[in-house]
N, CA, C and O atoms as CSV, one atom per row, in Angstrom:
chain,resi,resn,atom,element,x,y,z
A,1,UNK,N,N,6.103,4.048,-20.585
A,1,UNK,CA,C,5.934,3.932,-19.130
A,1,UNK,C,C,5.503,5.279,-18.568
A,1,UNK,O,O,5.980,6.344,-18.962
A,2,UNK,N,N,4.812,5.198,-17.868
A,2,UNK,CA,C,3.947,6.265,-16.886
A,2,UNK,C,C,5.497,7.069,-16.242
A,2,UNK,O,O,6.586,6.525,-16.059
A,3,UNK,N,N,5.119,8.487,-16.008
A,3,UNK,CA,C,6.221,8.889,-14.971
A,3,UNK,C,C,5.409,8.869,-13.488
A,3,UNK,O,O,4.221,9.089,-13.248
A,4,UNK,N,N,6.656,8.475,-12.489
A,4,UNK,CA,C,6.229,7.810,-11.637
A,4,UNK,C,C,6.651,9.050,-10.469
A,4,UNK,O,O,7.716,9.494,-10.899
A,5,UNK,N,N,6.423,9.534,-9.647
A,5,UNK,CA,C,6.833,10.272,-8.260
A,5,UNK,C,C,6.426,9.874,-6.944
A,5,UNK,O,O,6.993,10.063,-5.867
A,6,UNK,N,N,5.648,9.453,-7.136
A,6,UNK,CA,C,5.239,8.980,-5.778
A,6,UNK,C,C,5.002,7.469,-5.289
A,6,UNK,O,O,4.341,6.760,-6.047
A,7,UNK,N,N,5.470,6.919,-4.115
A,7,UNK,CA,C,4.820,5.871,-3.571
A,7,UNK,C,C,4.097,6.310,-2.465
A,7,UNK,O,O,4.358,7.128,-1.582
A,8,UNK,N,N,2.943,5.458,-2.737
A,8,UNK,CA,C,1.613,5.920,-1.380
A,8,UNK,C,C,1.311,4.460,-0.532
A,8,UNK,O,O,1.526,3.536,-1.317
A,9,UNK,N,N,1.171,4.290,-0.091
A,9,UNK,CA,C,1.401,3.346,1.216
A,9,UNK,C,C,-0.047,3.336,1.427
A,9,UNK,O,O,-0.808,4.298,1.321
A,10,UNK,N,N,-0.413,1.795,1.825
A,10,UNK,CA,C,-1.842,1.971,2.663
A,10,UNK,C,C,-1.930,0.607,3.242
A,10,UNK,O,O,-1.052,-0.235,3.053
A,11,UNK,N,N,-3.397,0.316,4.212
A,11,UNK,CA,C,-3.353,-1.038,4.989
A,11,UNK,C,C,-4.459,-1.515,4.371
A,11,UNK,O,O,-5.056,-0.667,3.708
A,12,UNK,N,N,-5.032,-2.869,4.380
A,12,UNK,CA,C,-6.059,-3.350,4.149
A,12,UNK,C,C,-7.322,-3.103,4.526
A,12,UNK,O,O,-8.358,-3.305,3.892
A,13,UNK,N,N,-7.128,-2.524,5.909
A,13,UNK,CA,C,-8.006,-1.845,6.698
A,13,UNK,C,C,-9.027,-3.161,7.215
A,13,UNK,O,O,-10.239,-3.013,7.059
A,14,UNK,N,N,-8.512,-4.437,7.828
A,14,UNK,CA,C,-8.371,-5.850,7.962
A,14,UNK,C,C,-7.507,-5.821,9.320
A,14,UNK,O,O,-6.458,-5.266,9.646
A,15,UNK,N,N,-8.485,-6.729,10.004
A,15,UNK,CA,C,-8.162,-7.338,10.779
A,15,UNK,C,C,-6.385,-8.405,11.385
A,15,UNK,O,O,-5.904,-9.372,10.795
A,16,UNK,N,N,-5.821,-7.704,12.733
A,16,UNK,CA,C,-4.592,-8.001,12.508
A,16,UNK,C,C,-4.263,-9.416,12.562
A,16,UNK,O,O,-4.599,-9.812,13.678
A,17,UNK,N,N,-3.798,-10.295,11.927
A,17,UNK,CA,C,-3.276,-11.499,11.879
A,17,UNK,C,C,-4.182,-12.089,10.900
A,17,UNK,O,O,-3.937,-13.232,10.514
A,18,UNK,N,N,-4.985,-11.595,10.543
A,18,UNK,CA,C,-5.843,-12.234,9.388
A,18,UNK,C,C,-5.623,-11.636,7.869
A,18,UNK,O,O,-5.757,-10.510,7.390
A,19,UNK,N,N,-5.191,-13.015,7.290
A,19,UNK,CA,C,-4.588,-13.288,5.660
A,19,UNK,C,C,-5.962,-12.704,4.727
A,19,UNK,O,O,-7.156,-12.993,4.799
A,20,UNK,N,N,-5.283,-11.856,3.925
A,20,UNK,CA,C,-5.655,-11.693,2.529
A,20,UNK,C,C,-5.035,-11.967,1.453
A,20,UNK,O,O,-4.035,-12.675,1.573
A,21,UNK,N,N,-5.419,-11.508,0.108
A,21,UNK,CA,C,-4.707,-11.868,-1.059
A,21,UNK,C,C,-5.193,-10.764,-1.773
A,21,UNK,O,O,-5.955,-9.884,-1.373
A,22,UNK,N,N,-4.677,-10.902,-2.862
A,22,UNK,CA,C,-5.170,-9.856,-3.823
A,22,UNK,C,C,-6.250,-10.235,-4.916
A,22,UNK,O,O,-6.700,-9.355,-5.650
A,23,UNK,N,N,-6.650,-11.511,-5.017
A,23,UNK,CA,C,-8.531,-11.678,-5.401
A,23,UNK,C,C,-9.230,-11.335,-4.357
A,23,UNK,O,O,-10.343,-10.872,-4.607
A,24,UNK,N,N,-8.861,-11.434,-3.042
A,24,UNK,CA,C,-9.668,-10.540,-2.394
A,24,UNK,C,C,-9.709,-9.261,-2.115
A,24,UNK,O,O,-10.657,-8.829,-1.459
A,25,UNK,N,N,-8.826,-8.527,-2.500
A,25,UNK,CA,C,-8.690,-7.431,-2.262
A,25,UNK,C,C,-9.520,-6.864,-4.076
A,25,UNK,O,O,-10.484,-6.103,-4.159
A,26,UNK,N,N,-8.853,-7.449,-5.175
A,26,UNK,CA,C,-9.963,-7.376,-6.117
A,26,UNK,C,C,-11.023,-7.657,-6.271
A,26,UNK,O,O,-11.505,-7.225,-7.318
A,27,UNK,N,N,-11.530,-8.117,-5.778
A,27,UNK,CA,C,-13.079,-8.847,-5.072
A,27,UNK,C,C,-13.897,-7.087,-4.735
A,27,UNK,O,O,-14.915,-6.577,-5.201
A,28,UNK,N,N,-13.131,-6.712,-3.983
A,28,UNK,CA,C,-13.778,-5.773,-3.232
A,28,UNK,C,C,-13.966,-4.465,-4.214
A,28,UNK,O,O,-14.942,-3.746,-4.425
A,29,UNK,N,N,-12.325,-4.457,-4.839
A,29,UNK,CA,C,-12.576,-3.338,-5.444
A,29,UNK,C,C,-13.700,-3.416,-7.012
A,29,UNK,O,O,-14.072,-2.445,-7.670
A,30,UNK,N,N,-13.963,-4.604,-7.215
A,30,UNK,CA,C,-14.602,-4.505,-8.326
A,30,UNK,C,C,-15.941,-4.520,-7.912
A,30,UNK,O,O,-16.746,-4.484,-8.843
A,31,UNK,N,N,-16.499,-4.573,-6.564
A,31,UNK,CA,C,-17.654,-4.125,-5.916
A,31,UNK,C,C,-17.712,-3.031,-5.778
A,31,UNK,O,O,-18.853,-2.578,-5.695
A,32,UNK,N,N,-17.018,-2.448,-5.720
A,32,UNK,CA,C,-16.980,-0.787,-5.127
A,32,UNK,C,C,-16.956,0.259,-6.827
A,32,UNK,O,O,-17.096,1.476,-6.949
A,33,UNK,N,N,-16.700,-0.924,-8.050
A,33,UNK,CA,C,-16.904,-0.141,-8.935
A,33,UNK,C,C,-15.567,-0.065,-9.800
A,33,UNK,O,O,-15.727,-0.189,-11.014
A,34,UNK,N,N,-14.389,0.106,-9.373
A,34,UNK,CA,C,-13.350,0.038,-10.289
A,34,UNK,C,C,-12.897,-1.596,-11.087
A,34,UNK,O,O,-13.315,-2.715,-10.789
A,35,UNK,N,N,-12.132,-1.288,-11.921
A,35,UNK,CA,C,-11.604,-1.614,-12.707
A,35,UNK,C,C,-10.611,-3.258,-12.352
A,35,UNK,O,O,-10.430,-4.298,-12.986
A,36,UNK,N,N,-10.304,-2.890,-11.416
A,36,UNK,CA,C,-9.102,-4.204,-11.010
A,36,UNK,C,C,-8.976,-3.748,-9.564
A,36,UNK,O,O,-9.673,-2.889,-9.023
A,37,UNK,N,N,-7.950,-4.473,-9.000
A,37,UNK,CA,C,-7.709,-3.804,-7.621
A,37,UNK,C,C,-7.127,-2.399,-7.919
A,37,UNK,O,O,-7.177,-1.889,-9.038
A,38,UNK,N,N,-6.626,-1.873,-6.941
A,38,UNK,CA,C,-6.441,-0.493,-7.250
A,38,UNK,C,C,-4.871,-0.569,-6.529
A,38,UNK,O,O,-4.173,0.428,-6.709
A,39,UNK,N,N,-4.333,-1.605,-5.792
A,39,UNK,CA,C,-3.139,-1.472,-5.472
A,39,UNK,C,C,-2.172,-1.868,-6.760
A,39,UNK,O,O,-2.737,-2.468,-7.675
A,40,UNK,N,N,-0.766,-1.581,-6.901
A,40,UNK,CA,C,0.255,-2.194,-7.116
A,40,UNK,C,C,0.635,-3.361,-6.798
A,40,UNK,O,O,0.538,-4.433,-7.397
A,41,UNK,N,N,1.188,-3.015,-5.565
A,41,UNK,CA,C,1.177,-4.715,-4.944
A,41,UNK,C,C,0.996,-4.935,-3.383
A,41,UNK,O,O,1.186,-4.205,-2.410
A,42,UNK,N,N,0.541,-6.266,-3.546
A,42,UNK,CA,C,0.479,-6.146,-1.553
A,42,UNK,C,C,1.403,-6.958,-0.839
A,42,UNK,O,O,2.124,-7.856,-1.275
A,43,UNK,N,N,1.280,-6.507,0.352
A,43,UNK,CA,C,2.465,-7.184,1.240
A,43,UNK,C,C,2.098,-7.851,2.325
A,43,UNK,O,O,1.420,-7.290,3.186
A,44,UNK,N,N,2.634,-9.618,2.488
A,44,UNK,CA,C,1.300,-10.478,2.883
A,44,UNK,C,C,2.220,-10.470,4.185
A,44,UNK,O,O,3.402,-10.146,4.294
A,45,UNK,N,N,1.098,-11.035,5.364
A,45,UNK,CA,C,1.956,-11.272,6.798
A,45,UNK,C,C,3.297,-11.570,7.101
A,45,UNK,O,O,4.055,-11.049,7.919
A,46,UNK,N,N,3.555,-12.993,5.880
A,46,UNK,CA,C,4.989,-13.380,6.113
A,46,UNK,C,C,5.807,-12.269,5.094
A,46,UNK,O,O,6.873,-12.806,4.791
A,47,UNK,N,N,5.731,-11.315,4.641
A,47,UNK,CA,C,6.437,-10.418,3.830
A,47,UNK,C,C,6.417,-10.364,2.518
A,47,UNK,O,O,6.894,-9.468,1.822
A,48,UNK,N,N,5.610,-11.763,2.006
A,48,UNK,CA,C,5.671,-12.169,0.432
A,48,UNK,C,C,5.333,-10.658,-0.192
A,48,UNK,O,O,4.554,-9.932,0.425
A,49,UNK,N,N,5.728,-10.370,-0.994
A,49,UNK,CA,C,4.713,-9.609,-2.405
A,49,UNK,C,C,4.112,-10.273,-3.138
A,49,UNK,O,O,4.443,-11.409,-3.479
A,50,UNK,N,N,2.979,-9.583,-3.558
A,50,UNK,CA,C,2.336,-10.199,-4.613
A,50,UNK,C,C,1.589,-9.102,-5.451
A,50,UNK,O,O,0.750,-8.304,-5.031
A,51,UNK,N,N,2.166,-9.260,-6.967
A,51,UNK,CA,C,1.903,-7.964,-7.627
A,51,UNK,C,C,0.521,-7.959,-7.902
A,51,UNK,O,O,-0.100,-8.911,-8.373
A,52,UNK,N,N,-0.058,-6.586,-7.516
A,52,UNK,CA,C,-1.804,-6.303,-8.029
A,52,UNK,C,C,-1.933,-6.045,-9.382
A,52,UNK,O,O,-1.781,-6.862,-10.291
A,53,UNK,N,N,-2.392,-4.170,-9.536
A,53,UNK,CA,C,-2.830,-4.277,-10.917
A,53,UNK,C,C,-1.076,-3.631,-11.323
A,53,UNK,O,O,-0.307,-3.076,-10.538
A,54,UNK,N,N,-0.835,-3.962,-12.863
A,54,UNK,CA,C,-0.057,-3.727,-13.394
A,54,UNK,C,C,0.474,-2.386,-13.232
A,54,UNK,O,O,-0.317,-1.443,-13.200
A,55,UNK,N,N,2.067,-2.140,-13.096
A,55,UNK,CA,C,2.892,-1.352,-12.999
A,55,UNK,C,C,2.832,-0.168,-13.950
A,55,UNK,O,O,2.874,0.990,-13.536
A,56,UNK,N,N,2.759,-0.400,-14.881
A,56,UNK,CA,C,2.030,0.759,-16.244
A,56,UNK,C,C,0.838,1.179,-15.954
A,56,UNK,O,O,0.637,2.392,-16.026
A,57,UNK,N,N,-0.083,0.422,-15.615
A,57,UNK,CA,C,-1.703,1.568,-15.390
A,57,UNK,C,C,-1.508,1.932,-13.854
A,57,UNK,O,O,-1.145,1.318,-12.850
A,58,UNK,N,N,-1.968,3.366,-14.186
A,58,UNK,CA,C,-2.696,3.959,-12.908
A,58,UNK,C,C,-3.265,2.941,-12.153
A,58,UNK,O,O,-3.906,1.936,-12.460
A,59,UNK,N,N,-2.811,3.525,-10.866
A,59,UNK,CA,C,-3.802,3.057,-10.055
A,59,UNK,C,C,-5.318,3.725,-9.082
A,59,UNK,O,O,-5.742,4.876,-9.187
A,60,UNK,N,N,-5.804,2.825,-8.334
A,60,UNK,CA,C,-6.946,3.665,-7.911
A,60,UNK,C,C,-7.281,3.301,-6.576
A,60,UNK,O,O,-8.270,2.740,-6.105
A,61,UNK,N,N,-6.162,3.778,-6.040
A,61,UNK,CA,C,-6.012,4.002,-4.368
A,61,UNK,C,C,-5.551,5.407,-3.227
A,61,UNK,O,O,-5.252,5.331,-2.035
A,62,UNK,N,N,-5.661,6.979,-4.365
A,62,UNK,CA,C,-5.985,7.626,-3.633
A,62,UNK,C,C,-5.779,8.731,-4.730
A,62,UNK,O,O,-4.843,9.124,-5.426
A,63,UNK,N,N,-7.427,9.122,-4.506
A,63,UNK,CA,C,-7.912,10.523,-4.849
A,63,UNK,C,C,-7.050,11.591,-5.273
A,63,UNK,O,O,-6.414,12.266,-4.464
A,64,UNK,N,N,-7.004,11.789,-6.694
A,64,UNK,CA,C,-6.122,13.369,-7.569
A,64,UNK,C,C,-4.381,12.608,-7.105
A,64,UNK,O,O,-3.343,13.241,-6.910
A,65,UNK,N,N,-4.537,11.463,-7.056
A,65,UNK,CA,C,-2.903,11.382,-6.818
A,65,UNK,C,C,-2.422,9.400,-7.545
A,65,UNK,O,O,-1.404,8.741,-7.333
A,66,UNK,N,N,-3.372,9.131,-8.181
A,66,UNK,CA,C,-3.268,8.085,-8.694
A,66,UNK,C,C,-2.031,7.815,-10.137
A,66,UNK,O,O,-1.288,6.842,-10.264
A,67,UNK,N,N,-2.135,8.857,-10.949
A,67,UNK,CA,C,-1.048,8.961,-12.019
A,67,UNK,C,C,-0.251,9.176,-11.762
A,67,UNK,O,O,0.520,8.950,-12.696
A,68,UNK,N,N,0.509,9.755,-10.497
A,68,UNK,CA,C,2.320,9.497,-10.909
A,68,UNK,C,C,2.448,8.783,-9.768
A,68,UNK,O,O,3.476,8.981,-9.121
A,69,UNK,N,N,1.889,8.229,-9.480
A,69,UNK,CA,C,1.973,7.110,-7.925
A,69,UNK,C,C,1.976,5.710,-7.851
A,69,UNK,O,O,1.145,5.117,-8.539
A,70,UNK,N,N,2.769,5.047,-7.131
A,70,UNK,CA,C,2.835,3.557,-7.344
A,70,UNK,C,C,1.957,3.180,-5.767
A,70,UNK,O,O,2.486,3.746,-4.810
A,71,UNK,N,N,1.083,2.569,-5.515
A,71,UNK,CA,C,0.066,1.982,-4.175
A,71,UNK,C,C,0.854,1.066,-3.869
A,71,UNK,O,O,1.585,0.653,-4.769
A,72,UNK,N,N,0.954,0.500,-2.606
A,72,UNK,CA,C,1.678,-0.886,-1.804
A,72,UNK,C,C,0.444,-0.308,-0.714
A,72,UNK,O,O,-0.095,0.706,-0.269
A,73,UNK,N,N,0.463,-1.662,-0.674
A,73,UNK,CA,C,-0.751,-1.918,0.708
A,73,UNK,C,C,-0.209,-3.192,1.440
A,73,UNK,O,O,0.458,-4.091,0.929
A,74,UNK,N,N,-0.411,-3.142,2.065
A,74,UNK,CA,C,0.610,-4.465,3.627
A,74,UNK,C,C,-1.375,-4.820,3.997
A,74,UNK,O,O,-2.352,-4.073,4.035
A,75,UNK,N,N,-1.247,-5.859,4.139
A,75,UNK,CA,C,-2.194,-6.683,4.997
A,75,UNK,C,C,-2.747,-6.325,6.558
A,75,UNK,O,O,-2.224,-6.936,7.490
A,76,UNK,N,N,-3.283,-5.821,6.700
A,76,UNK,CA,C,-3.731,-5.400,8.180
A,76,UNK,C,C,-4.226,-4.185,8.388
A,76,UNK,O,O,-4.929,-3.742,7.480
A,77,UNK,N,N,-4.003,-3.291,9.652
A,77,UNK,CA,C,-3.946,-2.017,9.721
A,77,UNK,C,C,-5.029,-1.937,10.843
A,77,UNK,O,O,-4.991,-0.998,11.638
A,78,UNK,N,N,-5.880,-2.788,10.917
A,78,UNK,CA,C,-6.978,-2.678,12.202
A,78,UNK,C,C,-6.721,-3.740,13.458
A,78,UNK,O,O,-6.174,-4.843,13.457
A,79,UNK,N,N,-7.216,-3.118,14.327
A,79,UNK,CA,C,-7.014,-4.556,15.455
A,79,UNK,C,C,-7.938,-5.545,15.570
A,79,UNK,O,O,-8.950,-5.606,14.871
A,80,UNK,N,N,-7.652,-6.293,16.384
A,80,UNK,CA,C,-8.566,-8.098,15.733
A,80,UNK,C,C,-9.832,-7.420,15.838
A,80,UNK,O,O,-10.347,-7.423,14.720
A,81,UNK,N,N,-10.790,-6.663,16.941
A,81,UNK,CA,C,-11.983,-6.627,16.912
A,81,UNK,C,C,-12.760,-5.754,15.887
A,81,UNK,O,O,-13.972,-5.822,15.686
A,82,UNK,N,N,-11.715,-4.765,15.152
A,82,UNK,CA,C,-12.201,-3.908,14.450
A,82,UNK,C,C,-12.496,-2.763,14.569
A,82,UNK,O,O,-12.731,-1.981,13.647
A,83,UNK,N,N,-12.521,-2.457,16.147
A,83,UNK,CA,C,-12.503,-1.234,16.423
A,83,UNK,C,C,-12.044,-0.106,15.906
A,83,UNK,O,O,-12.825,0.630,15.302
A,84,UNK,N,N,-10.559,0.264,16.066
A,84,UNK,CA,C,-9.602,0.845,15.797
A,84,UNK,C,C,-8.307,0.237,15.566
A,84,UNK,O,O,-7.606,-0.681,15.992
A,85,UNK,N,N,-8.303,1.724,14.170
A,85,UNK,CA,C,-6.734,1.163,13.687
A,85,UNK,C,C,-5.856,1.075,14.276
A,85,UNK,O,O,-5.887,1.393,15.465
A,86,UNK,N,N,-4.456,0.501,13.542
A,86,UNK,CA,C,-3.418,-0.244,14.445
A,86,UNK,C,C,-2.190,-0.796,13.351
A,86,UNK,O,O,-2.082,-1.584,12.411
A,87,UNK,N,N,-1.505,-0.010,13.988
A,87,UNK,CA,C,0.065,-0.526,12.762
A,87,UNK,C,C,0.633,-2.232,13.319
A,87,UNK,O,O,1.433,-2.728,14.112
A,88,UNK,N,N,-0.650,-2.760,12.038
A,88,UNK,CA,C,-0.127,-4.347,12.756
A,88,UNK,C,C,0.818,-5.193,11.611
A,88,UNK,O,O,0.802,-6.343,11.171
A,89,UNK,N,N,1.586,-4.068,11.395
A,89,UNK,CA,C,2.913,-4.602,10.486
A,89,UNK,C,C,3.612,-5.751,10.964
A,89,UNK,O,O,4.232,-5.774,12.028
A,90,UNK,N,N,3.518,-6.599,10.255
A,90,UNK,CA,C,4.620,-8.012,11.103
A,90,UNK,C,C,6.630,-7.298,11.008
A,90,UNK,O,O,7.125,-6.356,10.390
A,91,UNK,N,N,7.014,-7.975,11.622
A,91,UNK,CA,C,8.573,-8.070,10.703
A,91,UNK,C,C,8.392,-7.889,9.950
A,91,UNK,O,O,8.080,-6.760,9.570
A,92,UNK,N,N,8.514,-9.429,8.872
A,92,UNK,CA,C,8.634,-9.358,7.594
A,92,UNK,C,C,7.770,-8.706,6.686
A,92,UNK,O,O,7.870,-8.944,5.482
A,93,UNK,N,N,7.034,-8.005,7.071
A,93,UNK,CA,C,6.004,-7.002,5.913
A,93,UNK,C,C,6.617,-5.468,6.038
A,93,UNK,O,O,6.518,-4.608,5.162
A,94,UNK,N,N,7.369,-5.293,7.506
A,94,UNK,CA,C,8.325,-4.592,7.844
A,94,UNK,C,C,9.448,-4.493,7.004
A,94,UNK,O,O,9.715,-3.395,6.514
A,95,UNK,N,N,10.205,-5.560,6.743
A,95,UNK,CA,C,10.998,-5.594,5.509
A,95,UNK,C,C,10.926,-5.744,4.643
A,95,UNK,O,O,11.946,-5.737,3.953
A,96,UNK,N,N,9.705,-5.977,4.093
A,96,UNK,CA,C,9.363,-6.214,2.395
A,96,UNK,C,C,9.100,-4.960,2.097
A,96,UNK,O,O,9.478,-4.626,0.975
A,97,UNK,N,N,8.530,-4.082,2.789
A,97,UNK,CA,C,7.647,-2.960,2.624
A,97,UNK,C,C,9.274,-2.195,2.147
A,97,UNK,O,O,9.366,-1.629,1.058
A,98,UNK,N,N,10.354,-2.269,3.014
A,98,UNK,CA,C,11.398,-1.669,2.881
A,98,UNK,C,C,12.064,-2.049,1.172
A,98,UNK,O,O,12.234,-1.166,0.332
A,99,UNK,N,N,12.277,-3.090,1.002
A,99,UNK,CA,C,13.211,-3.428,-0.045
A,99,UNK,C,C,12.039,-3.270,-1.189
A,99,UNK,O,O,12.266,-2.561,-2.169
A,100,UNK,N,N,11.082,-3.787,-1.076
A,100,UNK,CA,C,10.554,-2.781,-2.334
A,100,UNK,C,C,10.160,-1.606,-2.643
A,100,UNK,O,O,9.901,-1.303,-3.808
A,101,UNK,N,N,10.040,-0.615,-1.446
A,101,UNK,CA,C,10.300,0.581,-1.826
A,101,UNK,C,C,11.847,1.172,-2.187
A,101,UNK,O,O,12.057,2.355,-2.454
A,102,UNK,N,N,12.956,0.050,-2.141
A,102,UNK,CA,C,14.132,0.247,-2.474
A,102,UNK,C,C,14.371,0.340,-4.239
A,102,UNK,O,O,14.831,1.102,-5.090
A,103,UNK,N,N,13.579,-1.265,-4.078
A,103,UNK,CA,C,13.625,-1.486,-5.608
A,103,UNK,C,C,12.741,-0.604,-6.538
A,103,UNK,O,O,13.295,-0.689,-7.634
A,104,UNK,N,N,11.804,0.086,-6.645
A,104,UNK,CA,C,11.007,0.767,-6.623
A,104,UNK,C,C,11.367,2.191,-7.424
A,104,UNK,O,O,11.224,2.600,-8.576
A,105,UNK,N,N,11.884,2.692,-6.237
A,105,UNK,CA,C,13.451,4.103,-6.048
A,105,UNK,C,C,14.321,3.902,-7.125
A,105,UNK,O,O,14.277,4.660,-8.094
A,106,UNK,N,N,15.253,2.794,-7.057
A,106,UNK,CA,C,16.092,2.342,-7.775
A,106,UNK,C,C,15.348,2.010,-9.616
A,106,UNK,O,O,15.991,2.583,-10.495
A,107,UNK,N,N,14.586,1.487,-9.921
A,107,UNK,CA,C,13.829,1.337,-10.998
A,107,UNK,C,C,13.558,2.583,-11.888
A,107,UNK,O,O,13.928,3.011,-12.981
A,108,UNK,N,N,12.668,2.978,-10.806
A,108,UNK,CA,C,11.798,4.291,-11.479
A,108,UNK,C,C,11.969,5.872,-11.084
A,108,UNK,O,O,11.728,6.689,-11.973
A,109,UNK,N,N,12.322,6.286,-9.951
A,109,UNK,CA,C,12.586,7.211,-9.834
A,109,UNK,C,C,13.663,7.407,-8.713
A,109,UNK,O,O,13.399,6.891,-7.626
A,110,UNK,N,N,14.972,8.160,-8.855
A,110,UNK,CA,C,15.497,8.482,-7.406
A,110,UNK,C,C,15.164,9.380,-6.406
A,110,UNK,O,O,15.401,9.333,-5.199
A,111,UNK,N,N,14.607,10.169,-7.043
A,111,UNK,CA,C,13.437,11.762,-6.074
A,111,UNK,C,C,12.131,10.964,-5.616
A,111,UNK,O,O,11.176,11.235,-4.888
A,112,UNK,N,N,12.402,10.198,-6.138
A,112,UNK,CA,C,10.482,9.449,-5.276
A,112,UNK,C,C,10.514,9.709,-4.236
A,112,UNK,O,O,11.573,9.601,-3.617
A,113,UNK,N,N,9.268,10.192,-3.584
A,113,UNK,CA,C,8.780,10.760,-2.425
A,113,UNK,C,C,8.005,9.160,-2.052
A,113,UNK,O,O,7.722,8.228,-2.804
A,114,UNK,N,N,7.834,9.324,-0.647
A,114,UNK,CA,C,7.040,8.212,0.006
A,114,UNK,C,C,6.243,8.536,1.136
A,114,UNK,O,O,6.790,8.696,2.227
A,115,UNK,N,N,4.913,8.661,0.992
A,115,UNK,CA,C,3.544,8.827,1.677
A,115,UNK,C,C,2.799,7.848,2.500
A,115,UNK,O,O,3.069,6.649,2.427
A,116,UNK,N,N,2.001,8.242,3.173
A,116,UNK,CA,C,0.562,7.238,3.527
A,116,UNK,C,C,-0.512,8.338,3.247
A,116,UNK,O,O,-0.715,9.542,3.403
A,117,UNK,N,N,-1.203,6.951,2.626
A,117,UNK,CA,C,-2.797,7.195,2.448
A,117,UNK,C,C,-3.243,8.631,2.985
A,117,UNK,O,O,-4.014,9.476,2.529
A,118,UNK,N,N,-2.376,8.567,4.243
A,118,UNK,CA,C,-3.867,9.341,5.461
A,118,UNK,C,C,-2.839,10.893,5.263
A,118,UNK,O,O,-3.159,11.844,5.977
A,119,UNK,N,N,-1.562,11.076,4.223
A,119,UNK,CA,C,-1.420,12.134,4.028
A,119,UNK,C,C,-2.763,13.172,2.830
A,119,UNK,O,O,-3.114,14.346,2.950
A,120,UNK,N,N,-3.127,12.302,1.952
A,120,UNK,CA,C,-4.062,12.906,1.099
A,120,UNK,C,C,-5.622,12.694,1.247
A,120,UNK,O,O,-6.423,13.101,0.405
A,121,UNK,N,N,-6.009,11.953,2.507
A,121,UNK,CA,C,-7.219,11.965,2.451
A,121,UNK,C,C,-7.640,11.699,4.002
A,121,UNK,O,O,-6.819,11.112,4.707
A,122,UNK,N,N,-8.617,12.019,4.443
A,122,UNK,CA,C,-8.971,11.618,5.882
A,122,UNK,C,C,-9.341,10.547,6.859
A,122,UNK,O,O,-10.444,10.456,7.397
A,123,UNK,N,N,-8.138,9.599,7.075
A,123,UNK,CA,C,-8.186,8.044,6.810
A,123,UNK,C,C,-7.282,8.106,7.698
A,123,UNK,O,O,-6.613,9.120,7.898
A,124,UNK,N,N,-7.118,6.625,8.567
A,124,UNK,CA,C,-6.141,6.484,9.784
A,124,UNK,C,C,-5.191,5.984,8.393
A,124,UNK,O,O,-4.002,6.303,8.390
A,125,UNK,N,N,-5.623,5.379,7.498
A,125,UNK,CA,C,-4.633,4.363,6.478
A,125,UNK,C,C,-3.294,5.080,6.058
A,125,UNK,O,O,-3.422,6.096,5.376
A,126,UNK,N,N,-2.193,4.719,6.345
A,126,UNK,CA,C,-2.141,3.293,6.555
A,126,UNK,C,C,-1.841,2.748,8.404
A,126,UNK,O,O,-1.286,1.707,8.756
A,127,UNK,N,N,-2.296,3.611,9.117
A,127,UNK,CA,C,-2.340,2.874,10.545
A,127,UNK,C,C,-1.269,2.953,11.264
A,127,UNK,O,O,-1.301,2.385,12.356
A,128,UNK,N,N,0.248,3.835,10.766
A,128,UNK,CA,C,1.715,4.064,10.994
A,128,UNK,C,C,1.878,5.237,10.646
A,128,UNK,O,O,1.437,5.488,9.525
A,129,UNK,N,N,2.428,6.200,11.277
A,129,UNK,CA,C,3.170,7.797,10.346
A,129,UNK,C,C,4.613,7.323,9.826
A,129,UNK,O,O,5.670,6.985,10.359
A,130,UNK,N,N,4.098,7.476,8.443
A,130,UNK,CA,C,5.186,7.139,7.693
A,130,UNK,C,C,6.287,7.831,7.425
A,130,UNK,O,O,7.437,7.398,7.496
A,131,UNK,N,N,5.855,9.218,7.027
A,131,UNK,CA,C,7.172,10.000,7.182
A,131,UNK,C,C,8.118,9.937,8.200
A,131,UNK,O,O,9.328,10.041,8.001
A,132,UNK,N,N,7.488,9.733,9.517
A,132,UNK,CA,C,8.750,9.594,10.776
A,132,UNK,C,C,9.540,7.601,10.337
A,132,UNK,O,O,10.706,7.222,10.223
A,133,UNK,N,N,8.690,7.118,10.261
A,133,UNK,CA,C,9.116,5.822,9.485
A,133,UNK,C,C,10.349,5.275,8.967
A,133,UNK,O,O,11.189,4.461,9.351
A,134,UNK,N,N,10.036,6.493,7.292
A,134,UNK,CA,C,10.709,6.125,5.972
A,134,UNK,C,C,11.422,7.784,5.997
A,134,UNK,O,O,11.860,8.024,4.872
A,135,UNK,N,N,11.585,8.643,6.701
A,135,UNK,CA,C,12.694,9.397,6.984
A,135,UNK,C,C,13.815,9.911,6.773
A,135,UNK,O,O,14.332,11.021,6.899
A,136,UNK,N,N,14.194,8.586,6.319
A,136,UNK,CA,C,15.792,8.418,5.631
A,136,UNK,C,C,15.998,7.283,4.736
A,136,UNK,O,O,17.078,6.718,4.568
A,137,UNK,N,N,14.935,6.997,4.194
A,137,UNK,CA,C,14.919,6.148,3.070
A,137,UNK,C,C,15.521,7.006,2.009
A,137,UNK,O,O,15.662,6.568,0.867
């Protein structure tokens, strides 16, 4: 097993109230050139998870920080017209987002640190400041 330190957080960068999945989200990324999707897992409106690419491989959702990092991406992050981003976290993606970064912690590392996207690269993603967030996680 990979050593793990980080969870990095990001949004779909999708429209708020509108459903994805993760063939679509692999859809995209295998247009853009990689391998599989590049998340871990995503977190759907009603809170479901649904695991992406496998927990052992790297992933490829943010630049020089993919190997000791686990990706979660939540469904949304833009507002309906597309304009601009927007923390359009439901509840329950609100609490999924929580208990699996619990389980996560608990699994693989207890020092795990927890990020967004838009700490390592120049991106509203994930559409929330997470550190004020996850704080006291």
């Amino acid at each position: 097993m990979r050593k793990i330190n980080k969870i990095i957080l990001h949004c779909s960068a999708t429209p708020e109230g509108r459903e994805h999945n993760v063939e679509d989200i692999r859809r995209w990324h295998l247009r853009r050139g990689f391998s599989d999707i590049g998340y871990h897992y995503l977190i759907h409106l009603d809170g479901t998870i649904e695991v992406g690419r496998p927990i052992e491989k790297r992933g490829a959702h943010t630049a020089n920080f993919n190997k000791g990092s686990i990706g979660i991406c939540y469904v949304g992050g833009m507002d309906k017209e597309m304009k601009k981003a927007k923390d359009t976290r439901t509840p329950q993606q609100k609490d999924a987002l929580i208990k699996l970064m619990h389980e996560l912690i608990y699994k693989y590392n207890k020092d795990m640190t927890i990020h967004g996207h838009n700490e390592f690269a120049n991106k509203a993603c994930p559409s929330f400041n997470v550190k004020v967030e996850y704080a006291n996680l």
